[in-house]
C-alpha positions as a printed NumPy array, in Angstrom:
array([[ -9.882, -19.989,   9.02 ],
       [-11.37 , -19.892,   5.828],
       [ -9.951, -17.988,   2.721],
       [-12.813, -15.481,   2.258],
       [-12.461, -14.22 ,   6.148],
       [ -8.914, -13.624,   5.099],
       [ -9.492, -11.955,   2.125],
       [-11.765,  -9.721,   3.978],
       [ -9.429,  -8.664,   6.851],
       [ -6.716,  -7.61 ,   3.811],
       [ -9.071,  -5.409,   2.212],
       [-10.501,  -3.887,   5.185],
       [ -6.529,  -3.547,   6.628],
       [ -6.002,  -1.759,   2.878],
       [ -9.04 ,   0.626,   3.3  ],
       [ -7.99 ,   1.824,   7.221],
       [ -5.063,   2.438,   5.46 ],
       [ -6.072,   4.72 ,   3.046],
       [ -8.101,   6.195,   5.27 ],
       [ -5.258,   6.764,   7.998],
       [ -3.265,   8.216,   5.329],
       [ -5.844,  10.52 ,   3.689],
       [ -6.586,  11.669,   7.484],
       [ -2.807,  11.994,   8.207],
       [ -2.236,  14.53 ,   5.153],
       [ -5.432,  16.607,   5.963],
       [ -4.539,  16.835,   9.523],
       [ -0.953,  17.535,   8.417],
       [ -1.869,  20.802,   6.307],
       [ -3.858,  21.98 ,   8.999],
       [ -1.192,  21.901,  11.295],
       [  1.619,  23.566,   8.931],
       [ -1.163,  25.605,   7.648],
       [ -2.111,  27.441,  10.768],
       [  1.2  ,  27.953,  11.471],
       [  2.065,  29.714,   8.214],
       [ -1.432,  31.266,   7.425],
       [ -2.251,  29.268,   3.903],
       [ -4.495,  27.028,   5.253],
       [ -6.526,  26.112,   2.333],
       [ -3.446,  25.759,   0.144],
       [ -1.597,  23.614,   2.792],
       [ -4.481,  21.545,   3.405],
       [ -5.125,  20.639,  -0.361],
       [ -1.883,  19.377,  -0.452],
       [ -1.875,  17.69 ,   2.754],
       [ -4.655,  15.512,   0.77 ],
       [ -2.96 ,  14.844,  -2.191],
       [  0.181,  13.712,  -0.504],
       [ -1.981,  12.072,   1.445],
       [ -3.456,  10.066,  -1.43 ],
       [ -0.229,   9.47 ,  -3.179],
       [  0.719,   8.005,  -0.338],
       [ -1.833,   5.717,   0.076],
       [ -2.407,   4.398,  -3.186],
       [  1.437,   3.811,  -3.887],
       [  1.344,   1.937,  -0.668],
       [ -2.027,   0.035,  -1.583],
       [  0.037,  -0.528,  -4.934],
       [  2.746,  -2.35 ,  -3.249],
       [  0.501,  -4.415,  -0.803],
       [ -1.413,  -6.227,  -3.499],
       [  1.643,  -6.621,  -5.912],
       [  2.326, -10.07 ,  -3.943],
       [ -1.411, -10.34 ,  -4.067],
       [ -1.524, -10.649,  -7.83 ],
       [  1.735, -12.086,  -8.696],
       [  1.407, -14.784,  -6.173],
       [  4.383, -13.991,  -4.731],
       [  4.778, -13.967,  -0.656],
       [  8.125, -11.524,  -1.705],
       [  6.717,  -7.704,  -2.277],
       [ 10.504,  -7.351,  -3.959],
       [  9.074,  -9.616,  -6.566],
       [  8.356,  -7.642,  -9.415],
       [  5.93 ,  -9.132, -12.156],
       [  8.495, -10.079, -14.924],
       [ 10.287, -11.926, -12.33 ],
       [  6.754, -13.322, -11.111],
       [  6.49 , -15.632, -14.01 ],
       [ 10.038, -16.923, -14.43 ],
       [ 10.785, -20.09 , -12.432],
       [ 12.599, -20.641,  -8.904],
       [ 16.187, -21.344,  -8.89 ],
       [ 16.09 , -22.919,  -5.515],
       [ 18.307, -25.725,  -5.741],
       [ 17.13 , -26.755,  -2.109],
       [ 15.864, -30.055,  -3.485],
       [ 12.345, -29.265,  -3.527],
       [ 12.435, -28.997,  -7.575],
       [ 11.002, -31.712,  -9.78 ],
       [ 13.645, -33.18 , -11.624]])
């Protein structure tokens, strides 16, 4: 499969994700707010948790993306420091 079809499938997974989040904490403050009677207050945070949500995840996703790192518990100082696989598959 070629790289750009790839590419595209990642960042069309990434923006159903935001969107399923963003929907999620809307949907969420209507719920708790009809129950308690603050709906508009309980629905504008719905969103913004919502959002945080998404864009921390979104954040970790392309982490690996940049770094080049299959590992998201890579972080990007370790990113550029060499493996210390001693598997054999180092040059000498």
């Amino acid at each position: 499969m070629p790289q750009w079809i790839i590419t595209a499938l990642r960042l069309t997974g990434l923006g159903w994700f935001v969107a399923v989040c963003i929907v999620l904490g809307i949907l969420g403050g209507l719920w708790l707010g009809n129950l308690t009677g603050q709906v508009a207050l309980l629905v504008l945070v719905g969103t913004v948790l919502g959002s945080v949500v998404a864009f921390y995840g979104v954040y970790r996703m392309i982490i690996p993306a940049v770094y080049g790192s299959n590992s998201p518990d890579r972080s990007p100082d370790q990113a550029n420091k060499p493996c210390t696989d001693r598997g054999g598959n180092e040059p000498s």
